[in-house]
C-alpha positions in Angstrom: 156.0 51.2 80.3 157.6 51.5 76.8 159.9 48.8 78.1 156.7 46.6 78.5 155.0 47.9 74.8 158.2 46.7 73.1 158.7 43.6 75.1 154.6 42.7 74.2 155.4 43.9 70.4 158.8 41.8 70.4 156.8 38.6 71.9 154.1 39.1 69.0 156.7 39.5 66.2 158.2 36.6 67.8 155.4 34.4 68.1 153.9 35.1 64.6 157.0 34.3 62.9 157.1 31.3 64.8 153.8 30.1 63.8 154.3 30.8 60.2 157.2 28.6 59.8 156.0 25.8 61.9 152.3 26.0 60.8 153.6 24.4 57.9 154.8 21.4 59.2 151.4 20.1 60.4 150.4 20.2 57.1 152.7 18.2 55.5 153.5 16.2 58.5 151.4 12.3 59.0 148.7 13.1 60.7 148.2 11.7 64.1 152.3 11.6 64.0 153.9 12.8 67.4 155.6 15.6 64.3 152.5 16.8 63.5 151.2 16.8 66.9 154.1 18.7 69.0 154.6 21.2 65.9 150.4 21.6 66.1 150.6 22.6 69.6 153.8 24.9 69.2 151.5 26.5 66.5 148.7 26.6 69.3 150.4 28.7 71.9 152.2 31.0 69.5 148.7 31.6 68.0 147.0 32.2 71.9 150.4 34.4 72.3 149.6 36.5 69.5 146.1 37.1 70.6 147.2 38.2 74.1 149.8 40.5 72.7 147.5 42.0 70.3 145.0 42.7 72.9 147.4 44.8 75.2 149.4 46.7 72.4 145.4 48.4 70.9 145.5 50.1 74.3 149.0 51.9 73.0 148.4 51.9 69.2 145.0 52.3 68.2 145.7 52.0 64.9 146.7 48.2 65.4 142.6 47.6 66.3 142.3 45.8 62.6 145.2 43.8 63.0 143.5 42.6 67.1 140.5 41.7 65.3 142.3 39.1 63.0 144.7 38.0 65.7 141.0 37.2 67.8 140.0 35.4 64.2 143.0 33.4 64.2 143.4 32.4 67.1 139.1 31.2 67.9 139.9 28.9 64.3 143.3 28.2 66.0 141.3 27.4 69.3 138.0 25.7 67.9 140.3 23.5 65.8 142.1 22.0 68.3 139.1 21.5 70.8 137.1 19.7 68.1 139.8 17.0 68.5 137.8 15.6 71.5 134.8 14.9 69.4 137.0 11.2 68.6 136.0 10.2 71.9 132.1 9.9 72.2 131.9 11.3 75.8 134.1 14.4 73.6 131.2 16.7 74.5 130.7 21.0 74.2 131.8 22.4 77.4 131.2 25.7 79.0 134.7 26.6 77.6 133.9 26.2 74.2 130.1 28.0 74.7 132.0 30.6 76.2 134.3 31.3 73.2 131.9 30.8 70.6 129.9 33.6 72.3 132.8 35.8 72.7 133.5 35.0 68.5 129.9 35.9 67.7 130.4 39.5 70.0 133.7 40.3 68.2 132.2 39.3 64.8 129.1 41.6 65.2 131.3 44.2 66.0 133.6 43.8 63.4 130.6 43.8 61.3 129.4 46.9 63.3 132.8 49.0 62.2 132.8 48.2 58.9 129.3 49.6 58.3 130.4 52.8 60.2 133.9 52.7 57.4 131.4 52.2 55.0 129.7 55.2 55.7 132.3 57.4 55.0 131.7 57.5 51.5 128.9 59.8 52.8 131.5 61.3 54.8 135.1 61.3 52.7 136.2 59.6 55.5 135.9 56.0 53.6 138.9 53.7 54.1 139.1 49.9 52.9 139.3 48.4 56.5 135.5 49.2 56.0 135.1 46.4 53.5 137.9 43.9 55.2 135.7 44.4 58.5 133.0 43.1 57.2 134.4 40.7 55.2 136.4 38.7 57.9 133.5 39.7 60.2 131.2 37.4 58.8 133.8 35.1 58.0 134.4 34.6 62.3 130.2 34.7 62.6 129.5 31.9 60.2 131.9 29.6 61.8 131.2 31.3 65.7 127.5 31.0 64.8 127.7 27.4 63.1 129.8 26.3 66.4 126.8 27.5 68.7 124.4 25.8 66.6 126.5 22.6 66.8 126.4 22.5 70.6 123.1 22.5 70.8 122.3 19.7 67.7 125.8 17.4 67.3 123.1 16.0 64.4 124.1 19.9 62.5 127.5 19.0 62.2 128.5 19.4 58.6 131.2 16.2 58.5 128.9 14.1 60.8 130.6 11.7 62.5 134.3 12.3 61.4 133.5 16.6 62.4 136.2 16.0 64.3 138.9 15.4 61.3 137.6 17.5 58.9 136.8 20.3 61.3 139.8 20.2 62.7 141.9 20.3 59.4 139.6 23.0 57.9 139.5 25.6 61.3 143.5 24.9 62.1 144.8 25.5 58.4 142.1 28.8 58.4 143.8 29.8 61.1 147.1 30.0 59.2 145.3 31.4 56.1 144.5 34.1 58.8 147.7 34.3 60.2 149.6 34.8 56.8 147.3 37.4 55.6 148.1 40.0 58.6 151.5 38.6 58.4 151.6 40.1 54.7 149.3 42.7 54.6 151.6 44.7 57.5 154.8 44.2 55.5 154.0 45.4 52.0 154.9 48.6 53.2 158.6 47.4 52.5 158.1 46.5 49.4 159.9 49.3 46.6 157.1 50.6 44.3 154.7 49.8 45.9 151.1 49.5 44.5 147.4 49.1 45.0 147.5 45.0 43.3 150.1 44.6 45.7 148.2 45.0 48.5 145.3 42.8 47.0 147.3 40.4 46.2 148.2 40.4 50.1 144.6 40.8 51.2 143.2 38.2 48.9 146.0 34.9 47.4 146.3 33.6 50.6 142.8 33.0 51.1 142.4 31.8 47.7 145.4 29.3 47.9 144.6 28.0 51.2 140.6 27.1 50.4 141.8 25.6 47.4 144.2 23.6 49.7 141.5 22.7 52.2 139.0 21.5 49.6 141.9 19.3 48.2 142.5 17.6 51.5 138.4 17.2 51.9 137.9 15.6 48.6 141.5 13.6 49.4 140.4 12.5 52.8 136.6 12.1 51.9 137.8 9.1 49.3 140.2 8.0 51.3 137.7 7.0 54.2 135.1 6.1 52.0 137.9 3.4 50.3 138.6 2.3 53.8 134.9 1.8 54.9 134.3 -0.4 51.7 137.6 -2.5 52.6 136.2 -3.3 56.4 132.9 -3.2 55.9 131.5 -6.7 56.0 130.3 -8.9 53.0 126.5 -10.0 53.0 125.7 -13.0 51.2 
């Protein structure tokens, strides 16, 4: 059995790693380039390995339950993001698979949501620990986008990018993902830093998030202009 828990823990050390150095490349790569397409779906499965990982090793280190809530996180943006690539094709449409997970992101969310209040409590208590507040914070992060997905499957006319959904969804969920990914990835190890100190960990808990939205609403207004240049170009001319 301990040969099994350190197999599980090696694979998710593995796979994380993994999907932090070649997460990277999909960003920089073309887009629609056969680089940024194999490097996105090596960034896929070491995402859906970290999840899986993360869900057996809770059962042998409670203490890890935080870190399989944002591995479940990761992985529905990881997982959402690559699904909304069908909406390109107009027969693209929600399937029960996709239902299904949003469902299963709205549970998790609520009861993220439902342990950070009981953190939160222990202010009462003197039991109060910050996971209360990170809880709830990435808790209704996953239920806005779960909840926005479920409302999206039932009116394609809610989608926020309309039409191009598809691009900008993808871009915004897939990268979020990473955001995600990097935060656990340095939250866990500041523990190794020398002196270590309360801005440290903030500075984990918070700049990734804050460089990476900056970074998606770049490539939003980028890619916004960029399609609206190119449907002024090939759109015809009325006389």
């Amino acid at each position: 059995m301990d040969l099994l828990v350190k197999s599980m823990l090696i694979a998710h050390v593995a796979a994380g790693f993994t999907a932090l150095v070649v997460g990277i490349v999909p960003m920089i790569a073309k887009k629609g380039s056969r680089l940024h397409n194999r490097t996105g779906l090596v960034f896929y499965w070491c995402m859906a390995i970290v999840c899986i990982t993360a869900v057996y090793l809770v059962f042998f280190k409670p203490s890890s339950l935080f870190l399989l809530f944002i591995a479940i996180l990761s992985f529905y943006f990881c997982f959402s993001g690559r699904r909304m690539l069908r909406l390109k094709s107009p027969n693209g449409q929600p399937t029960r698979t996709d239902r299904l997970a949003a469902w299963l992101a709205v549970g998790a969310a609520m009861t993220m949501i439902g342990l950070g209040g009981y953190n939160l409590y222990g202010l009462y208590t003197g039991t109060f620990s910050v996971f209360g507040t990170l809880y709830i914070f990435f808790g209704f992060l996953l239920l806005g986008n779960a909840r926005y997905d479920v409302v999206r499957f039932r009116n394609p006319a809610k989608a926020k990018y309309g039409r191009m959904e598809w691009f900008f969804g993808h871009i915004t969920r897939m990268v979020g993902s990473y955001i995600a990914t990097l935060t656990a990835f340095a939250t866990v190890n500041t523990r190794y830093i020398p002196h270590q100190s309360i801005w440290v960990d903030l500075a984990a808990w918070t700049l990734p998030g804050i460089i990476g939205g900056m970074l998606i609403a770049r490539w939003i207004i980028y890619y916004k202009a960029k399609f609206a240049e190119k449907s002024v170009i090939t759109s015809p001319v009325v006389s």
